[in-house]
C-alpha positions in Angstrom: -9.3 20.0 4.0 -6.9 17.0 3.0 -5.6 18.0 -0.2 -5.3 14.9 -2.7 -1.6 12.8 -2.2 0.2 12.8 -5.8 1.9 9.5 -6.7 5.2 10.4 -6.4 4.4 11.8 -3.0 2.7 8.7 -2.0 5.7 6.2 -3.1 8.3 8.6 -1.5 7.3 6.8 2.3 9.6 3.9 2.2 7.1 1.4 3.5 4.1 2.5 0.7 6.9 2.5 -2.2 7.6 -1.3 -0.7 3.9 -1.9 -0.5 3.2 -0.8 -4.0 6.6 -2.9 -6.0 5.2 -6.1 -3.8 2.4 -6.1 -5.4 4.2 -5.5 -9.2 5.9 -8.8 -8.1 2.9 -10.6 -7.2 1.3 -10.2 -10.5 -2.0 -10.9 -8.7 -4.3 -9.2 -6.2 -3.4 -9.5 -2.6 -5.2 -8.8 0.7 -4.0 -6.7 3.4 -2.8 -9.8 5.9 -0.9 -11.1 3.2 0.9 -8.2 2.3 1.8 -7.1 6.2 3.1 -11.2 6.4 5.5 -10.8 3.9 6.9 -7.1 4.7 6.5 -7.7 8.6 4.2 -5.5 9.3 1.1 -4.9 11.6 -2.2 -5.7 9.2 -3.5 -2.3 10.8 -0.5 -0.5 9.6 -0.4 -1.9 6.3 -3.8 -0.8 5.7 -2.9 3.1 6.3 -0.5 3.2 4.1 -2.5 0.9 1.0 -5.5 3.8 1.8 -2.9 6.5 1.1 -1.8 4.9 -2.0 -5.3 4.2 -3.4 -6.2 7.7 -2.9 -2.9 8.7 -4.7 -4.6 6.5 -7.7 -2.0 3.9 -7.5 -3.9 0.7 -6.3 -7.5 -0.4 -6.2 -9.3 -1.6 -3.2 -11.5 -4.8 -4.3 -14.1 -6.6 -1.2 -14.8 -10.0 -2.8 -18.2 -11.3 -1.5 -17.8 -14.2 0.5 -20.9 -16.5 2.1 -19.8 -16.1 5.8 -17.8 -13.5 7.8 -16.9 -9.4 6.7 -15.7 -9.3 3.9 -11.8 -8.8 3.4 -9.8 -5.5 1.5 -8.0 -7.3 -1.8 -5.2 -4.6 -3.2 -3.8 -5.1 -6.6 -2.2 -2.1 -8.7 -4.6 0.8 -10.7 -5.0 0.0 -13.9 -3.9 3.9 -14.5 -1.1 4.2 -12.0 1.9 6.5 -13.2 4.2 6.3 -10.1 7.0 9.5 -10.9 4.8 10.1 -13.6 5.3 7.1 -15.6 3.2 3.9 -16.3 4.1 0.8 -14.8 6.2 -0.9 -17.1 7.6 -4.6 -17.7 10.3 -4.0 -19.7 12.8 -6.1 -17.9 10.8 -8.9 -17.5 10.2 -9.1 -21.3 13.9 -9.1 -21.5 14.5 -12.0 -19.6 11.6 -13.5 -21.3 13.2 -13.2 -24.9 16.4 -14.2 -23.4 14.2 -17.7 -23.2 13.1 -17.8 -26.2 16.7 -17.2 -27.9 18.1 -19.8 -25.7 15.5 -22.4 -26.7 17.2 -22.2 -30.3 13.2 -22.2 -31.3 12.1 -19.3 -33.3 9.0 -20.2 -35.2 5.9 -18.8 -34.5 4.5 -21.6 -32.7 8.0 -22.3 -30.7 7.7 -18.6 -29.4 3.8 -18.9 -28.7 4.6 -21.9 -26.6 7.4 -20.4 -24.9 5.1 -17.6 -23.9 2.5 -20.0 -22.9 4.8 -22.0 -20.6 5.7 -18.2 -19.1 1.7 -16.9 -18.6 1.3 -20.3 -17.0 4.7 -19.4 -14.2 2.9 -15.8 -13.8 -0.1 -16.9 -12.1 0.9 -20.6 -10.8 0.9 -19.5 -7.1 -3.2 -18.7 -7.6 -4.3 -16.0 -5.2 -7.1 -15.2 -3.2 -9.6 -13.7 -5.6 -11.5 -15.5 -8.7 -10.3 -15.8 -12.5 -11.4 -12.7 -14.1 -10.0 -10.0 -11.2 -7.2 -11.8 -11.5 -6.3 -11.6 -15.1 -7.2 -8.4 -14.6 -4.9 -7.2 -12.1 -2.2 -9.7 -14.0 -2.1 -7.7 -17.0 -2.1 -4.4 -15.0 1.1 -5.0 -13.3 2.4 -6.5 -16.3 1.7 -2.6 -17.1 -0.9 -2.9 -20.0 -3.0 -0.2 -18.3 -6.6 -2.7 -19.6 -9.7 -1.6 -20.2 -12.6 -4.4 -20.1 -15.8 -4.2 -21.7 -18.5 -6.9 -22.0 -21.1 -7.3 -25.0 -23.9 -8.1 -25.3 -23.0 -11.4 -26.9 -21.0 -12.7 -23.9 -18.1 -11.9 -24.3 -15.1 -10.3 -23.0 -12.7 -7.5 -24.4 -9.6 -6.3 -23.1 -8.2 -3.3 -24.2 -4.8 -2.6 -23.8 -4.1 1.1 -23.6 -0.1 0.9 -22.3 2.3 -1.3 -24.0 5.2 -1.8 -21.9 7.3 -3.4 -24.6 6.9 -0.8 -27.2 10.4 -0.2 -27.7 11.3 -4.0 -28.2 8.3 -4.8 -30.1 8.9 -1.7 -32.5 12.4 -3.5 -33.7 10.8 -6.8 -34.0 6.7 -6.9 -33.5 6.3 -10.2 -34.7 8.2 -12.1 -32.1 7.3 -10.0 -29.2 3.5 -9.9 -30.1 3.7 -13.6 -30.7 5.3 -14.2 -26.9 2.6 -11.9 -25.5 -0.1 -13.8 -27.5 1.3 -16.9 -25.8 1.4 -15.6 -22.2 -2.5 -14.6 -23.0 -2.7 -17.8 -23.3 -0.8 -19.6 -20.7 -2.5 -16.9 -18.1 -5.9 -18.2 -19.8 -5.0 -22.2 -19.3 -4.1 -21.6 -15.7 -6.9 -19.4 -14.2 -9.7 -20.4 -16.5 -8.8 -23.0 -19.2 -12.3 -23.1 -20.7 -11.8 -19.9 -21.9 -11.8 -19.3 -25.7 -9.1 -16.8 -26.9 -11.2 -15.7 -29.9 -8.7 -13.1 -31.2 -5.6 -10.8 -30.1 -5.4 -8.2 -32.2 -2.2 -6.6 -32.6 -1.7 -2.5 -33.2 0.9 0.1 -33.3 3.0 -0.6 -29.7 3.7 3.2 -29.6 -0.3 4.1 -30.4 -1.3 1.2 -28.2 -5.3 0.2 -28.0 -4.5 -4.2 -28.4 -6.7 -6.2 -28.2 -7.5 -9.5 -26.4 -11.0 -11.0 -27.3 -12.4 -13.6 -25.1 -15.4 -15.9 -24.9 -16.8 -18.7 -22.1 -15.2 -18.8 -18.7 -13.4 -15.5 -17.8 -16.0 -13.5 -20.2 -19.1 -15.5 -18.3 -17.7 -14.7 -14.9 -17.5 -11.0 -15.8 -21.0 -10.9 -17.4 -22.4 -12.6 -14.1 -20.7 -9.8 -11.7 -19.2 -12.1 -9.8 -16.6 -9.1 -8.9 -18.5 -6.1 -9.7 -16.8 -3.6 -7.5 -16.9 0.1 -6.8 -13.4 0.1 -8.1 -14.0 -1.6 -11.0 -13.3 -0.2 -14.7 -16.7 -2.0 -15.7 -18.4 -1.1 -18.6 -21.0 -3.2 -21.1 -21.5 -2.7 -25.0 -25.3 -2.8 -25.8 
């Protein structure tokens, strides 16, 4: 009996713990082909190893239908994945992301907003390979945000953000890094679906966690039409 591989264990191959940061850097869902491309590596290979790190509960395996042909293995990081214990977090990016902001010279709310927009925008601008909701998803999960979706029965869409990567930052000054994050909502929302309404972003305690992002039209009608509905998926619907 194969005994289940801890996440630690899993990232301490070389190749896996490669396999699992390229997919932090992408941001995005990615399928097996691409992922053996860019490390050099055999698709058949690559595979083993991704299979090993989704049973350690560090990435999720996503099969996108598609009209013609078998359908192909998309990878993007678990939602819930605590390689060495710990959540996947983004805390250097935000600093090179306030490091923008300062330089702009523009600190008002709406010059930090649009400085996050022009950032959510760079996040996703190389697209990817599955539609706009998965990949917002998976977006936010490397960002480390650890989301929860849930539908309702109006149509629309709620993200819950149960990890917040930036909670040391945002606990000195929550206004301006809430207000970039609002702004990279909203940059990732003009590039991958920009009829998307964000209805609200509701801010709470960064060390409590439980944010939330409030969507309606485009990403929340793709996710109430199961366009990806996976066995993977954290899916759930409010009556």
């Amino acid at each position: 009996m194969d005994l289940p591989t801890r996440g630690d264990d899993a990232l301490s191959q070389p190749t896996r713990a490669r396999l699992f940061a390229l997919l932090g850097e992408f941001r995005r869902p990615a399928g097996t082909d691409e992922l053996a491309e860019r490390l050099e590596l055999h698709p058949n290979g690559v595979r083993v190893h991704l299979e090993v790190l989704r049973r350690a509960g560090l990435v999720l395996r996503d099969r996108p239908r598609q009209r013609r042909g078998r359908p192909r293995d998309i990878w993007m990081i678990a939602p819930d994945a605590l390689p060495g214990g710990e959540p996947p977090r983004g805390y250097a990016d935000l600093g090179r992301w306030l490091t923008q902001v300062i330089s702009s010279g523009k600190t008002s709310r709406r010059a930090i907003e649009a400085t996050g927009r022009e950032i959510g925008r760079e996040l996703v601008a190389d697209g990817g390979t599955l539609a706009a909701e998965p990949t917002m998803h998976a977006t936010l999960t490397s960002m480390g945000f650890q989301p929860r979706r849930q539908g309702n029965a109006e149509g629309g869409l709620t993200y819950q953000l149960c990890n917040c990567p930036y909670r040391d930052a945002a606990s000195e000054d929550q206004h301006v890094v809430c207000t970039l994050h609002r702004g990279i909502t909203r940059g990732l929302l003009d590039q991958l679906e920009p009829d998307t309404t964000l209805t609200a972003f509701v801010a709470r305690d960064p060390y409590a966690a439980g944010c939330l992002i409030e969507l309606r039209g485009g990403l929340a009608d793709e996710y109430a039409a199961g366009a990806q509905d996976s066995p993977d998926s954290d899916r759930t619907d409010a009556g």
